[in-house]
Structures are given as structure tokens and as C-alpha cells.
C-alpha positions as CSV (number, residue, x, y, z in Angstrom):
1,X,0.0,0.0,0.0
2,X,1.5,3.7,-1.0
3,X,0.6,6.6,1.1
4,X,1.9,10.6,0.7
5,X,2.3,12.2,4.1
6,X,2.2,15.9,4.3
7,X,3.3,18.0,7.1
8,X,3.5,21.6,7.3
9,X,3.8,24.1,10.1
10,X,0.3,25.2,12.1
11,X,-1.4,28.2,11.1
12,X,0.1,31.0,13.5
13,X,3.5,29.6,13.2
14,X,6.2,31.6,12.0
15,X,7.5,30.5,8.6
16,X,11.1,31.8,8.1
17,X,11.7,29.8,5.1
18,X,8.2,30.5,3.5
19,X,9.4,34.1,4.1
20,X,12.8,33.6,2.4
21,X,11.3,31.8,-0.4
22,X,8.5,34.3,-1.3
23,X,10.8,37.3,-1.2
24,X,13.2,34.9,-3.5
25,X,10.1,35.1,-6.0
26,X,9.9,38.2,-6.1
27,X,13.6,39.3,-6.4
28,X,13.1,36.5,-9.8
29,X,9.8,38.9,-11.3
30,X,7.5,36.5,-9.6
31,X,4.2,38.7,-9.3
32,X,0.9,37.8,-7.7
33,X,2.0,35.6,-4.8
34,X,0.8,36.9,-1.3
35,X,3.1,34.5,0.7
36,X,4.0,31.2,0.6
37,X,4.2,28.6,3.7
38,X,6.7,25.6,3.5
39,X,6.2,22.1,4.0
40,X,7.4,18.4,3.8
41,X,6.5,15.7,1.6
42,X,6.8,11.9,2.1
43,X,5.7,8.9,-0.5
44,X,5.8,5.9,1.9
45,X,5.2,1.9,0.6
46,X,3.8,-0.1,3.5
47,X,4.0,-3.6,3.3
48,X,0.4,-4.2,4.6
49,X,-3.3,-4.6,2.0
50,X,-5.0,-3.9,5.1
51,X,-6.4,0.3,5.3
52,X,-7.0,0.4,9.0
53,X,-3.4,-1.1,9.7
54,X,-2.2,1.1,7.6
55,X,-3.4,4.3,9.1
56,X,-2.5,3.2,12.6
57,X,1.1,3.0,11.1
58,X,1.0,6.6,9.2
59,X,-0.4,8.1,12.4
60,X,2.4,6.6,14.5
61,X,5.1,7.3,12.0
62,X,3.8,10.8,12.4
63,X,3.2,11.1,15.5
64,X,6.8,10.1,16.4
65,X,9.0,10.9,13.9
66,X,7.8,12.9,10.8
67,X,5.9,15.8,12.1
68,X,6.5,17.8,15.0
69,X,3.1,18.0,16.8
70,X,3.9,21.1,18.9
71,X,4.3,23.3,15.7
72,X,3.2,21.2,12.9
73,X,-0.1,19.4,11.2
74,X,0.3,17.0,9.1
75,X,-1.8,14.6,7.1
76,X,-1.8,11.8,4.8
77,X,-3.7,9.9,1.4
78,X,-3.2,6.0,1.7
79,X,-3.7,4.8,-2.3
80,X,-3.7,1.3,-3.9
């Protein structure tokens, strides 16, 4: 089973590197972006067919080691 896991910080949460990369854009003639908030992206294969074993194990993964709950959300799409 494939799953994408996204995290990205919470609202209210300051986003230094969203910052740095909108101000990037528009130093490059980038118009038309308000601001832009920063995020990571994980494609994981689970060795299970079963969906509600799989979810347990994204929201564990998550909950341990890929997202920062204090500051972050994250969330996930489990496919095939």
C-alpha cells in the first residue's frame, strides 16, 4: 500500500523559510504571490493490503518521527 504524508507548520507559526522563499520570488519577477508557507512531503510503501493497519502505522510514523506535533499538522492519502 503507498501513502503521501504531508506536514506543514500550524497556522500562526512563524515560517522563516516560506518568508525567504517568497521574497526569492519576487527578487526572480514573480508577481501575484501573497506568501507562501513551507512544507514536507513523504511517498511511503507499507508492506500491509489492510487500510486500517495502515493508518495506525501513518499516524504513529507521524506522531513520532515525521511531524512535530507542537508546531506542525500533518496529514496523509493511503492509495492502492
Amino acid at each position: 500500500m503507498k501513502a503521501r504524508v504531508t506536514v506543514t507548520l500550524k497556522t500562526g507559526v512563524l515560517d522563516p523559510q516560506g518568508k525567504a522563499i517568497e521574497g526569492a520570488l519576487g527578487s526572480l519577477g514573480v508577481a501575484g504571490v501573497d506568501s507562501v508557507r513551507q512544507g514536507k512531503l513523504f511517498d511511503v510503501e507499507l508492506a500491509t493490503d489492510d487500510p486500517a493497519e495502515a493508518e495506525a502505522t501513518l499516524k504513529a510514523m507521524c506522531e513520532k518521527l515525521l511531524a512535530n506535533t507542537v508546531i506542525e499538522s500533518y496529514r496523509y492519502d493511503i492509495s492502492g
